[in-house]
C-alpha positions as CSV (number, residue, x, y, z in Angstrom):
1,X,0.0,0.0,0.0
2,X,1.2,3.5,-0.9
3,X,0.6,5.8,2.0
4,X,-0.9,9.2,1.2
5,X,-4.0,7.3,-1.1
6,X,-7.4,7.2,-0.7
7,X,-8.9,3.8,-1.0
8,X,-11.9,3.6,-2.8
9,X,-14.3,2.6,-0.2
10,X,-13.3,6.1,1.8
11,X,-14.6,8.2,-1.2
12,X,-18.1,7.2,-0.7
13,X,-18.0,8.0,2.9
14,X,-15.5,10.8,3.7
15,X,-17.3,12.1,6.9
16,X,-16.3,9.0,8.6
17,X,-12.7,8.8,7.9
18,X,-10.4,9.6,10.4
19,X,-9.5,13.6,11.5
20,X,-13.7,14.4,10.2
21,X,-15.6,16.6,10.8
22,X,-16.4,16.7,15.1
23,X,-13.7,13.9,15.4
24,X,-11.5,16.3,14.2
25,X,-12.4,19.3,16.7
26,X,-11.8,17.2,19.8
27,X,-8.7,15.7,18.5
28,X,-6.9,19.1,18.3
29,X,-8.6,21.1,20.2
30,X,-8.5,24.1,18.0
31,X,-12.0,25.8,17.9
32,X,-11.1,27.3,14.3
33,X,-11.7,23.7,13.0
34,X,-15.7,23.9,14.4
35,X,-18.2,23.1,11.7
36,X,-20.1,25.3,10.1
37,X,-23.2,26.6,12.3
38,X,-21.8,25.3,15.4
39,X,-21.0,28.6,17.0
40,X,-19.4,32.0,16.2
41,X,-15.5,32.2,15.6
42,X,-15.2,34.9,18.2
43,X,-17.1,33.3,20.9
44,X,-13.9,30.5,20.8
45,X,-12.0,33.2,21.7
46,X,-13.6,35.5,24.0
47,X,-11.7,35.1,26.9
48,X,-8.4,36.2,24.6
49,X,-10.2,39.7,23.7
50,X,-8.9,41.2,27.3
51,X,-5.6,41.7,25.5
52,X,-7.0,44.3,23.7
53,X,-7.5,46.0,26.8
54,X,-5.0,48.2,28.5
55,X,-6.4,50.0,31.9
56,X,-4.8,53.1,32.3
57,X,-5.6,56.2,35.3
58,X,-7.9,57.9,32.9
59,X,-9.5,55.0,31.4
60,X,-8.9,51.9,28.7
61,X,-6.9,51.4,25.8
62,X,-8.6,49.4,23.0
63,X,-6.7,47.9,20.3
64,X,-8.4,47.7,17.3
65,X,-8.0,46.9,13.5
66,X,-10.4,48.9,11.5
67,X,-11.9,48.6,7.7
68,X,-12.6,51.8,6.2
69,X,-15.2,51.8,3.3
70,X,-17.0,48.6,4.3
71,X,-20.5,47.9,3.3
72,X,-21.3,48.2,7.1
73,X,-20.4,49.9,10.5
74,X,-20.3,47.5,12.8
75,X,-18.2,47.4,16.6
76,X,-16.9,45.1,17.7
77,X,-16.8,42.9,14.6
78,X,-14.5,40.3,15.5
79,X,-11.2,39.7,17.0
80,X,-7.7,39.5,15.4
81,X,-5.8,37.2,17.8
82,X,-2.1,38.2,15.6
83,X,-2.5,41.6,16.6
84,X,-4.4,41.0,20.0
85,X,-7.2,43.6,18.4
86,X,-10.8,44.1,18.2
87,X,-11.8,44.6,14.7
88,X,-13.6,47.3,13.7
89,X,-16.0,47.8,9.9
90,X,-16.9,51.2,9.3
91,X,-18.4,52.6,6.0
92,X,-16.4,56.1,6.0
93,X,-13.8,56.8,3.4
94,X,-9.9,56.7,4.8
95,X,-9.8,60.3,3.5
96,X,-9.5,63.7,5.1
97,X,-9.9,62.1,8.8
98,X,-13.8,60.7,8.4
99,X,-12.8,57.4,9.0
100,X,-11.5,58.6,12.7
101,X,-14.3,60.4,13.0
102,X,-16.8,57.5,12.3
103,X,-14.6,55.1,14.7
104,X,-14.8,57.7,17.2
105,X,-18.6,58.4,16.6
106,X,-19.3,54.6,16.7
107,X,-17.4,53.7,19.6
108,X,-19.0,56.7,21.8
109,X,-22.0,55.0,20.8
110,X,-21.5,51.4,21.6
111,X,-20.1,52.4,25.1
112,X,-22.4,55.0,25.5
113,X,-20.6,58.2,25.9
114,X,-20.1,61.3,24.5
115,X,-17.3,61.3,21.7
116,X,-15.6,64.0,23.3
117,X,-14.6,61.1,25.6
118,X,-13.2,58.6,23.1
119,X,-9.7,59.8,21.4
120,X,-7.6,57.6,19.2
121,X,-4.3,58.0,20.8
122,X,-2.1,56.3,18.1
123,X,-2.5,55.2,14.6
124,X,-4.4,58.2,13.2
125,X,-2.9,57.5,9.4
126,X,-3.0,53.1,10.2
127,X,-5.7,51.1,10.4
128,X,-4.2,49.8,13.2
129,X,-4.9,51.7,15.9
130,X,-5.4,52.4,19.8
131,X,-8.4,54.3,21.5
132,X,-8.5,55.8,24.5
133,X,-11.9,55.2,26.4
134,X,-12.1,57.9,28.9
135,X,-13.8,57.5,32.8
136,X,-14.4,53.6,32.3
137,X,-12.3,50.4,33.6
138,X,-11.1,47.8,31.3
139,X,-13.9,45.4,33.3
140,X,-17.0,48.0,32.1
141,X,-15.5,48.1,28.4
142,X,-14.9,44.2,28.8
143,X,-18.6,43.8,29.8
144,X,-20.0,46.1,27.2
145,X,-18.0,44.5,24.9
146,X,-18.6,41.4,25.8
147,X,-22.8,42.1,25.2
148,X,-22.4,43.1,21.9
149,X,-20.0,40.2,20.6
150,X,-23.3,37.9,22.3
C-alpha cells in the first residue's frame, strides 16, 4: 500500500474517515476547526479579547483593526488574535480624517458616551490603531464589549 492514497471505499464515505468533521475538533482542540453553524469564531476566543484591553488612570486602551469603506459599521466585529485587536468595519472613506471620525462616533455610541470622551491615541494615518476610552475600567468596556460580541 502506498501511504498518502485514498482507498476507494473512503470516497463514498469521507465524513467517517479519520480527522472528520467533530472527530477532528476534539482531536486538536483548535476551535477554528468547528463546523459550520456550530458557534461564532469569536465566541472561541472570548476570553483572549482582554488583551485588547490596557487600563490606564484615565481609562482603557482598545486595540483595534479597522476597515474603512465597508458595506457596514459595525463594533466590535471580531477579534484578530495576531495583533491582539478588536476589529472594527466602518463605511467612511480613509480620507481627510472621516474614517477617525466615524470610529470615534461609533465607539462613543456602543459604550455610551459622548465622543468627546473617546480619542484615538495612536495610529491616526494606520488602520491599526489604539483608542483611549475615557472615565471607564477595562472590566465595564470588557462587559459592554462582551454584550455586543453575544
Amino acid at each position: 500500500m502506498i501511504f498518502g492514497t485514498t482507498h476507494l471505499c473512503d470516497r463514498h464515505r469521507p465524513a467517517e474517515g479519520k480527522n472528520q468533521g467533530r472527530a477532528r475538533q476534539h482531536a486538536t482542540d483548535d476551535p477554528w476547526l468547528l463546523m459550520p453553524g456550530d458557534t461564532n469564531r469569536f465566541l472561541a476566543y472570548m476570553n483572549d479579547f482582554r488583551d485588547a484591553l490596557t487600563q490606564t488612570p484615565n481609562g482603557t486602551i482598545i486595540a483595534i483593526d479597522v476597515s474603512p469603506s465597508s458595506k457596514r459599521e459595525i463594533f466590535p466585529d471580531g477579534y484578530n488574535e495576531w495583533r491582539h485587536s478588536i476589529t472594527c468595519s466602518i463605511r467612511a472613506p480613509p480620507v481627510e480624517g472621516k474614517a477617525n471620525k466615524a470610529v470615534i462616533a461609533l465607539i462613543g455610541e456602543i459604550f455610551s458616551i459622548p465622543k468627546s470622551r473617546v480619542h484615538i491615541i495612536s495610529g491616526p494615518t494606520s488602520t491599526q490603531k489604539r483608542v483611549l476610552v475615557e472615565g471607564m475600567d477595562a472590566e465595564a468596556v470588557a462587559s459592554r464589549l462582551r454584550d455586543h460580541f453575544a
